[in-house]
VOBA-1610 file (N, C-alpha, C; in pm, whole numbers, padded with zeros to 5 digits, always signed):
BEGIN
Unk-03015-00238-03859Unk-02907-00183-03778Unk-02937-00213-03631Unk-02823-00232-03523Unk-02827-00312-03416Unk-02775-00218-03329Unk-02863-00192-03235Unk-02793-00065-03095Unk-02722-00091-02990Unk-02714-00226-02986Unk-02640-00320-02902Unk-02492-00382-02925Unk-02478-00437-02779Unk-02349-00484-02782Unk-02353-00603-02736Unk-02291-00720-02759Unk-02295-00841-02677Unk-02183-00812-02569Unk-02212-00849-02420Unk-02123-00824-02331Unk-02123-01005-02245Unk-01963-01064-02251Unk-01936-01220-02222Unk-01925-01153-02030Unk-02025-01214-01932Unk-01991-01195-01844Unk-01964-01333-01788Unk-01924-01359-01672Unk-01883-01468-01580Unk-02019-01506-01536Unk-02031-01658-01575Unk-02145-01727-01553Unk-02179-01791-01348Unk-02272-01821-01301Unk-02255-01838-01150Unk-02188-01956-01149Unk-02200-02046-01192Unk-02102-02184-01154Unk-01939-02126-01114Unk-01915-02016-01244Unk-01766-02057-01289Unk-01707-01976-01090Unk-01836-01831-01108Unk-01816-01765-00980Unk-01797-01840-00912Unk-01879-01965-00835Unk-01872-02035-00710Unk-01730-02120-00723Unk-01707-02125-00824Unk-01602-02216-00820Unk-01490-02131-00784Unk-01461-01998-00838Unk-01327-01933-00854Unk-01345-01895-00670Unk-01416-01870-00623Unk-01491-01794-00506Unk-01414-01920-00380Unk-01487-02034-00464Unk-01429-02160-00329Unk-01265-02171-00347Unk-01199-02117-00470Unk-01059-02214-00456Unk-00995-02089-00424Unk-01042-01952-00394Unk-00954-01824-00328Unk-00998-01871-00203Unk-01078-01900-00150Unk-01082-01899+00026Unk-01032-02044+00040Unk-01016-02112-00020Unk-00956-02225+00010Unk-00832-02203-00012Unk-00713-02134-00074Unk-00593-02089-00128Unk-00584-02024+00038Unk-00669-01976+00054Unk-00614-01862+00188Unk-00646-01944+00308Unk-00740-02024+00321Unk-00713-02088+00426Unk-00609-02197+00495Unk-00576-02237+00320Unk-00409-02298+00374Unk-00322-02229+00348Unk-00308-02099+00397Unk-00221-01988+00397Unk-00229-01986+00602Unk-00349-01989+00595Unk-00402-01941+00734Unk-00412-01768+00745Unk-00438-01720+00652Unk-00519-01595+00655Unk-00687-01583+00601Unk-00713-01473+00672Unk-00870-01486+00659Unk-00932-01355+00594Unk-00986-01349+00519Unk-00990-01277+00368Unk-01152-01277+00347Unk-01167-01189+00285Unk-01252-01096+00205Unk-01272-01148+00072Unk-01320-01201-00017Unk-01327-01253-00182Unk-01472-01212-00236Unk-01430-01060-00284Unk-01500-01038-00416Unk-01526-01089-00572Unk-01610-01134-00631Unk-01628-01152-00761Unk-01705-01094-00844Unk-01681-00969-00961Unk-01799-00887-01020Unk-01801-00941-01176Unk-01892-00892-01251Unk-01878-00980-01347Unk-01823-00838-01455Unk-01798-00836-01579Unk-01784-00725-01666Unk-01804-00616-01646Unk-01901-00590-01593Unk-01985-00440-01581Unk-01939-00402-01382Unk-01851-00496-01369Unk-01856-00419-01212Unk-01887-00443-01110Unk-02004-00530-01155Unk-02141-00538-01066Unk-02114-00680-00965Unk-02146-00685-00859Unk-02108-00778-00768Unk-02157-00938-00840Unk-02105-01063-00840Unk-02088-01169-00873Unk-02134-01249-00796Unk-02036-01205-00680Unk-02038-01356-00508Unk-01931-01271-00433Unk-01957-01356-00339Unk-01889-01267-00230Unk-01882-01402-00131Unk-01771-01406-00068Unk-01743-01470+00037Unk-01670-01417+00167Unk-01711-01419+00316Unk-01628-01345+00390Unk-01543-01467+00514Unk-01448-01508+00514Unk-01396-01554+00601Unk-01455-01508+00714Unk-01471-01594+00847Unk-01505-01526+00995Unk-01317-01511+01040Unk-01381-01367+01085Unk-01237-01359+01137Unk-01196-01230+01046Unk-01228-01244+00937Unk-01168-01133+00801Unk-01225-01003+00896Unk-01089-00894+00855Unk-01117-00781+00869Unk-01219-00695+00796Unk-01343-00638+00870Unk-01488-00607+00848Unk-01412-00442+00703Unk-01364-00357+00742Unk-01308-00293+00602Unk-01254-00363+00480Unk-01205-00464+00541Unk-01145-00539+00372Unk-01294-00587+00285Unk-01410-00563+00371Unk-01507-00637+00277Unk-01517-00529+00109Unk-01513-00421+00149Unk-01574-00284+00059Unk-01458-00308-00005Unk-01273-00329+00063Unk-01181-00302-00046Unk-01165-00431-00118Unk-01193-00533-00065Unk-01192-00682-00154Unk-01346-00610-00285Unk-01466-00598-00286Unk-01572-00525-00394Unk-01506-00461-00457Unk-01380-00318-00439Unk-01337-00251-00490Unk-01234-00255-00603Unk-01152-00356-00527Unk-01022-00407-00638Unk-01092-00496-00683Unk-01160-00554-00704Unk-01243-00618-00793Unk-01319-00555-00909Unk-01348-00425-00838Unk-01401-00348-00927Unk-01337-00285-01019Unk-01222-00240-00954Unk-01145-00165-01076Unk-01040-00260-01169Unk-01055-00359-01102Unk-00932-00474-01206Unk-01067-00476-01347Unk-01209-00539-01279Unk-01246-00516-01431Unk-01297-00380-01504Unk-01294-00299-01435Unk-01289-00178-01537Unk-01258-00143-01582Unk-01054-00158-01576Unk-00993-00120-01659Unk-00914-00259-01737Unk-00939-00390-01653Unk-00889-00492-01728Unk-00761-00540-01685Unk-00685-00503-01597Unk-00595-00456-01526Unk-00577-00550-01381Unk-00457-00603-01361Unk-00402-00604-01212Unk-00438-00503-01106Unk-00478-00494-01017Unk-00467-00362-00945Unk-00326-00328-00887Unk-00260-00444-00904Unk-00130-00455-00840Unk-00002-00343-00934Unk-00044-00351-01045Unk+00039-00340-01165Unk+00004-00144-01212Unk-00078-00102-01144Unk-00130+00066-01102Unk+00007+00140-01077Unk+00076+00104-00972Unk+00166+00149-00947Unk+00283+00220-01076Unk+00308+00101-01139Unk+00378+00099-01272Unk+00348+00213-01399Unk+00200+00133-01395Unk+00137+00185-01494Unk+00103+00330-01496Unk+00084+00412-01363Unk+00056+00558-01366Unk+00152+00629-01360Unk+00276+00597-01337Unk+00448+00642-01346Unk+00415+00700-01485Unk+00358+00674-01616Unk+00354+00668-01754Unk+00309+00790-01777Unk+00184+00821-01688Unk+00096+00975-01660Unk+00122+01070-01609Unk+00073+01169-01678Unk+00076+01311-01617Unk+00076+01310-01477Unk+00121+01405-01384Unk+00118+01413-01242Unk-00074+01444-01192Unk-00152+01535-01313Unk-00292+01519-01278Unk-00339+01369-01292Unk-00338+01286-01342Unk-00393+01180-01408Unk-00324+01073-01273Unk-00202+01118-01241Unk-00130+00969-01120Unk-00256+01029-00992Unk-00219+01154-00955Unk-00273+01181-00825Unk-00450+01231-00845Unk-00516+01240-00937Unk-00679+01276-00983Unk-00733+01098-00965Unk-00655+00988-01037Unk-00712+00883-01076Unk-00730+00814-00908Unk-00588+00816-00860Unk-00599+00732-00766Unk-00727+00783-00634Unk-00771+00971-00626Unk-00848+00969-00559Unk-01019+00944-00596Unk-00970+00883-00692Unk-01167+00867-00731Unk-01182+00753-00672Unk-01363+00748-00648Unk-01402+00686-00558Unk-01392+00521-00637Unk-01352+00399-00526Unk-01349+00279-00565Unk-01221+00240-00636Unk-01151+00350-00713Unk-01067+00310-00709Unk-00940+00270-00636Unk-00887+00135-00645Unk-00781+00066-00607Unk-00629+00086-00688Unk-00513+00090-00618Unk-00395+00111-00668Unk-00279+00009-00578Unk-00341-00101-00531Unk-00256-00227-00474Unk-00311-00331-00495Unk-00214-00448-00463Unk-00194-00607-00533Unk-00367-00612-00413Unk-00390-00741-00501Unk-00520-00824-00438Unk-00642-00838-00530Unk-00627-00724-00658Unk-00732-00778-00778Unk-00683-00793-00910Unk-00769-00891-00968Unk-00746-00967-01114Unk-00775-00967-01166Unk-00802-00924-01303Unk-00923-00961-01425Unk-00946-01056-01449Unk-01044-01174-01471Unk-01083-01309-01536Unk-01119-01248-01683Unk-01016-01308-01780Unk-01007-01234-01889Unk-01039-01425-01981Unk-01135-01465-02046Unk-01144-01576-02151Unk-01185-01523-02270Unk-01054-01593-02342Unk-01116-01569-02491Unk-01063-01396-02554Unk-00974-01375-02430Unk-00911-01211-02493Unk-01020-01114-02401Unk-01161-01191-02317Unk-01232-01041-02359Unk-01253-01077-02151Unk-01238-00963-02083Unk-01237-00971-01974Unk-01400-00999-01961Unk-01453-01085-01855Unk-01563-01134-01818Unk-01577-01080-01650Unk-01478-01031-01587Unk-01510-01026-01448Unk-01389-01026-01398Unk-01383-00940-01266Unk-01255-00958-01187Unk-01307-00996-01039Unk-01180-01057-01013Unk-01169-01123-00843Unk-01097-01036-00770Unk-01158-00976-00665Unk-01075-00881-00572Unk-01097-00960-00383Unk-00971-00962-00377Unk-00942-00991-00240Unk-00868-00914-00114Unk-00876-00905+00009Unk-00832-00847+00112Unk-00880-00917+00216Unk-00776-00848+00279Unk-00754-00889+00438Unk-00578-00961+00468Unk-00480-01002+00383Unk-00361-01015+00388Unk-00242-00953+00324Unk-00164-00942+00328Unk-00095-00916+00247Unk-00135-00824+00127Unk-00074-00755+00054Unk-00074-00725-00080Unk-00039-00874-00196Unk+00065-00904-00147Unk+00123-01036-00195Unk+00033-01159-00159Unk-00049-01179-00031Unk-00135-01293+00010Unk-00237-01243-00104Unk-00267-01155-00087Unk-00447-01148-00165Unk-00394-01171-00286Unk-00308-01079-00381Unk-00312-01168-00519Unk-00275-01297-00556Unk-00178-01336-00443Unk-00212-01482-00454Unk-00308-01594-00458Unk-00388-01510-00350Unk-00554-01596-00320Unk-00627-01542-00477Unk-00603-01413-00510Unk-00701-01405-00606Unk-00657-01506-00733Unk-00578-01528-00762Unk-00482-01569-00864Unk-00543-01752-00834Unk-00554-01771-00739Unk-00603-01926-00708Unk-00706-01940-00798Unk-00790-01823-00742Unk-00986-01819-00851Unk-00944-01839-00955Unk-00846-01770-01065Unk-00826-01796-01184Unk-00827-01928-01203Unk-00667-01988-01168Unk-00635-02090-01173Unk-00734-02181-01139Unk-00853-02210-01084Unk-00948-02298-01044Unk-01040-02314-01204Unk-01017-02206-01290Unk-01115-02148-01371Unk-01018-02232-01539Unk-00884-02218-01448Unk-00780-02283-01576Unk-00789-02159-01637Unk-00808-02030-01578Unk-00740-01907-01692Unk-00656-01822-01585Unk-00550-01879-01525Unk-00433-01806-01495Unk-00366-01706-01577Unk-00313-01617-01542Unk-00286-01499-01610Unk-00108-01444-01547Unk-00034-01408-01611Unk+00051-01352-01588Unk+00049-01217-01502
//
């Protein structure tokens, strides 16, 4: 009998790669951004900071990163999704710590089983999931 679990996290190549084609997505945007990458468990990946990026977006780019893979989830798509919940559960969830409830993080989901999310800031709600959405697409697992 086996006490374990196998857990698929995001390997460093695939990181550097998803990492270069969000700050490259945003630099021909001409915004300057924050790009978190954690792998399954949360845990920081890579990190890239534009010069210029706003010094708070660093913790909320880690954050929506964090909670896209914790729950597997858009951070963008929160909004929607807690309409569904109790009034404790909309207003309890959103004040816990780290958690995020706006656009800018993604799950990197291969193979069905989430491996890591990309969280970005410093533009837009709409710029950052776009930039984050680049990392995918660099990775060839774009996501709806």
């Amino acid at each position: 009998m086996t006490h374990s679990v196998n857990v698929a996290v995001i390997d460093w190549p695939a990181s550097q790669t998803a990492l270069a084609a969000a700050v490259q997505a945003a630099q021909a945007m001409g915004v300057r951004v924050n790009v978190a990458l954690v792998d399954a468990s949360g845990v920081l990946a890579g990190f890239m900071r534009m010069p210029g990026a706003p010094l708070h977006s660093i913790d909320i780019a880690i954050d929506k990163a964090y909670t896209s893979a914790s729950f597997g989830l858009p951070t963008a798509r929160w909004t929607e999704v807690l309409q569904s919940h109790s009034v404790a559960v909309r207003e309890g969830l959103v004040q816990r710590p780290r958690f995020v409830a706006f656009g800018g993080g993604v799950p990197i989901v291969e193979d069905g089983r989430c491996i890591g999310a990309i969280g970005v800031s410093g533009g837009s709600e709409q710029q950052d999931e776009q930039i984050a959405r680049a990392g995918l697409e660099a990775l060839g697992l774009a996501q709806d």
